[in-house]
Structures are given as C-alpha cells and as structure tokens.
C-alpha positions as CSV (number, residue, x, y, z in Angstrom):
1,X,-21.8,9.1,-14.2
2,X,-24.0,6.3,-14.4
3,X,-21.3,3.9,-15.5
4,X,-19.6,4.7,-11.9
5,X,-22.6,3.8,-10.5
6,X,-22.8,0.9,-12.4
7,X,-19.1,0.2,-11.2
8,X,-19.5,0.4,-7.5
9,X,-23.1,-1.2,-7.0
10,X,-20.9,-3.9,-8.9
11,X,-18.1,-3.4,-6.7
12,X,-19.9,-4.0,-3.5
13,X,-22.2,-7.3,-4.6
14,X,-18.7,-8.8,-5.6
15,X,-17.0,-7.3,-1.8
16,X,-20.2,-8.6,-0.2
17,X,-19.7,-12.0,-2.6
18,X,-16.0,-12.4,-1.2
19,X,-16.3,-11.7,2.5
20,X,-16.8,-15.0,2.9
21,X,-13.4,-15.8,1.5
22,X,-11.8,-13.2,3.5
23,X,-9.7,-14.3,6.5
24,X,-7.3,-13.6,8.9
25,X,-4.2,-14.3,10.5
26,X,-2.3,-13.3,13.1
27,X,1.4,-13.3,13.0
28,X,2.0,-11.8,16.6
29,X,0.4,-13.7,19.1
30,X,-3.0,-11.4,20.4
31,X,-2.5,-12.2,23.8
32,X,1.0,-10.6,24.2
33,X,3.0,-14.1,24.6
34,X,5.7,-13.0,21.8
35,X,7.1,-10.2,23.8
36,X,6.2,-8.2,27.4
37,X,3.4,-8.8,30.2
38,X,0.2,-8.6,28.6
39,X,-1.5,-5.8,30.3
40,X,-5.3,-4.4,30.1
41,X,-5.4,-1.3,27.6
42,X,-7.4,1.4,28.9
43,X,-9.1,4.3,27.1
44,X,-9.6,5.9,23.7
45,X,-11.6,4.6,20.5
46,X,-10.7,3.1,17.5
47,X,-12.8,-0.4,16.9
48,X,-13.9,0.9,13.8
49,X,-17.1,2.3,15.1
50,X,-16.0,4.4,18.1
51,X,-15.9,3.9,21.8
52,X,-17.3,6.6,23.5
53,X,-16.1,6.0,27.2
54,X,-13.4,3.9,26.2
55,X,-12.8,2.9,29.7
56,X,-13.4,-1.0,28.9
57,X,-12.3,-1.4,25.2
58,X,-11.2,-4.7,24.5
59,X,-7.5,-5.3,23.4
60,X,-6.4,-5.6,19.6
61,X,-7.0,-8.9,19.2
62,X,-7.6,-11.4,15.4
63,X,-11.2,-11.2,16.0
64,X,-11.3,-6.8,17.0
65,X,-9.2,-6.7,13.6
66,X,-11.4,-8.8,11.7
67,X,-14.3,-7.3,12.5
68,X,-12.6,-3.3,12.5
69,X,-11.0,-4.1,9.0
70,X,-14.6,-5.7,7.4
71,X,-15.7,-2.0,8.1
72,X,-12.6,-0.9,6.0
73,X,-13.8,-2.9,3.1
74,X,-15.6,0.4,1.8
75,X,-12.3,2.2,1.5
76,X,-10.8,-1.3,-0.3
77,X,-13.9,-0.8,-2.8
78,X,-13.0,2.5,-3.6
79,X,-9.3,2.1,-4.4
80,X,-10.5,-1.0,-6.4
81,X,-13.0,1.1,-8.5
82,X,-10.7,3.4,-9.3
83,X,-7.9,1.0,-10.3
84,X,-10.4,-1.0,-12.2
85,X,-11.4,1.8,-14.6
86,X,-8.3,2.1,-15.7
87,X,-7.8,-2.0,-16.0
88,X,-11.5,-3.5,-16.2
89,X,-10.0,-7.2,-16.3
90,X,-8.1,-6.7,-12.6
91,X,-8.9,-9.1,-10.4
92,X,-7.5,-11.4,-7.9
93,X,-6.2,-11.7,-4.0
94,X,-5.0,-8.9,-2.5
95,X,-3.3,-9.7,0.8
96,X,-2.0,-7.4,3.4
97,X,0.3,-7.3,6.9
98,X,-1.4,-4.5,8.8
99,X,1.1,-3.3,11.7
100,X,-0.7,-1.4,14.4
101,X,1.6,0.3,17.2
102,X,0.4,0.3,20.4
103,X,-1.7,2.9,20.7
104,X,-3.9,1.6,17.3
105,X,-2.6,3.1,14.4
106,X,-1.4,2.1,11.7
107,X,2.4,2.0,11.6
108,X,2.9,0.0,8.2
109,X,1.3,-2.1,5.8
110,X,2.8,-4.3,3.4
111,X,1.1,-6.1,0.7
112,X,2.4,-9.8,1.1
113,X,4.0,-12.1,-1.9
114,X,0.9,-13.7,-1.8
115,X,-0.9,-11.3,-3.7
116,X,-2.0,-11.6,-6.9
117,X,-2.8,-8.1,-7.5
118,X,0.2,-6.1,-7.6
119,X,-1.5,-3.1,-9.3
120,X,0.1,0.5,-7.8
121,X,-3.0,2.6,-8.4
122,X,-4.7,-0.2,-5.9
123,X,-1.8,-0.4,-3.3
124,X,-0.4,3.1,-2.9
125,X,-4.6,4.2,-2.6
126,X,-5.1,1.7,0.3
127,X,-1.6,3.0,1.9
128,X,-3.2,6.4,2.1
129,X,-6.8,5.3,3.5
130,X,-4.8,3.2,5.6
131,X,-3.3,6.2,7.3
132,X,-6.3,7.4,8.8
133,X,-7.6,3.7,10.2
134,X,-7.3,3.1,13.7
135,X,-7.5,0.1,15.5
136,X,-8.4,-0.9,19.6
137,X,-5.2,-0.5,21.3
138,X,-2.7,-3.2,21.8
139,X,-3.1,-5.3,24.9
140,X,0.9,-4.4,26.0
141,X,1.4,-1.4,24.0
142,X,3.7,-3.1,21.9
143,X,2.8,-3.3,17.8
144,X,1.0,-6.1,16.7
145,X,0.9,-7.3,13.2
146,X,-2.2,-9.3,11.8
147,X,-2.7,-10.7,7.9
148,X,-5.6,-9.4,6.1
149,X,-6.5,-11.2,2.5
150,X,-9.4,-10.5,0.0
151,X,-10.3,-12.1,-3.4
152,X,-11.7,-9.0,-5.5
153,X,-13.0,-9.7,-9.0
C-alpha cells in the first residue's frame, strides 16, 4: 500500500513537472469558420468545474479545452499508475484528438501517431474516463476536435 502511495505522490510531481510541456491544438477552427454560422451556446455545464446557471457559458473554445482537460490530468495519472505497475520504465508522449459533439461530450478520441506511448492498459483506461468528461458546448452545435499532448515519465 505504501508503494502505491509512493507511485502516485510520484505520479503527480512528474504531471505537475510536465504541464508545462503540455499544449494544445485545435484542428477545427473554435470560432465556427470550418463549417455553419457560429452561434451563442446557451445553457448546461460541463467546463470541468460546473456551471451552475449556465445561461452565459462560454463556447468550446482551445483555451475552455485547455483549461477543462488540465482538470482531467487526475484521471490521466491514474491510468498511468496503473499501466506503470505493470511496466515501471513507461514513459513518453502521449497525444490525443478529443472529439466533442455539440452538446460537450465526448464523441471519440484517438491517440495520434505522434505518440510515443502506445501502451493498451494506458489508452483503453483513458477511453473509459473519457466517457464521462464533458466539455462547454460547441459554439454551432457542430463537433469540434482539439489536440491534447502530455510528456509522462
């Protein structure tokens, strides 16, 4: 038990260690210019830490994802963990396509070529946590897909 422990205090100096390198991209324009009239979302929550009227959230946008998947990076740590009991030399980049539909969830995610982790244990793990993320809605309702990359070690 205290070896876990040992693990994920190690996990998170070395998440809080690569934030830094983290970025993003986005590979559908935020404002809505690849496809429909952007138009103002209205309503619900899902920036990561909850919207209670949700009358003025702000659009999906690189900088909403940013910040909504850097509060994900707890549920990145864990499938890392896991994986890296079972492999205690796995490290790397693991990059990411997040697709989020309209209304903010998670449609697909694909981990990207650029990836040099291609460990299962680590990939089919975040595909599950990433089931349950949600995101602000899409500015036109249309899905949006953003790039996501960390360096774990």
């Amino acid at each position: 038990m205290t070896q876990r422990t040992s693990w994920t205090l190690a996990l998170s100096l070395a998440t809080l260690v690569a934030l830094p390198s983290c970025k993003k991209e986005a590979t559908t324009p935020p404002d809505g210019s690849g496809g429909g009239d952007a138009a103002a979302s209205e309503g619900g929550g899902g920036n990561g830490g909850g919207s209670s009227d949700g009358a003025s959230e702000e659009p999906l946008t690189a900088d909403t994802f940013e910040e909504a998947m850097q509060a994900r990076q707890g549920d990145v740590a864990d499938c890392f963990a896991q994986a890296k009991e079972a492999k205690p030399d796995l490290a790397g980049k693991l990059a990411l396509d997040v697709t989020v539909a309209g209304d903010g969830s998670v449609s697909a995610i694909k981990f990207t070529d650029t990836s040099t982790i291609k460990e299962p244990t680590i990939t089919s793990c975040i595909e599950e946590k990433a089931k349950g993320w949600k995101f602000n809605k899409t500015a036109d309702g249309n899905p949006m897909t953003l790039g996501y990359s960390l360096n774990l070690s």
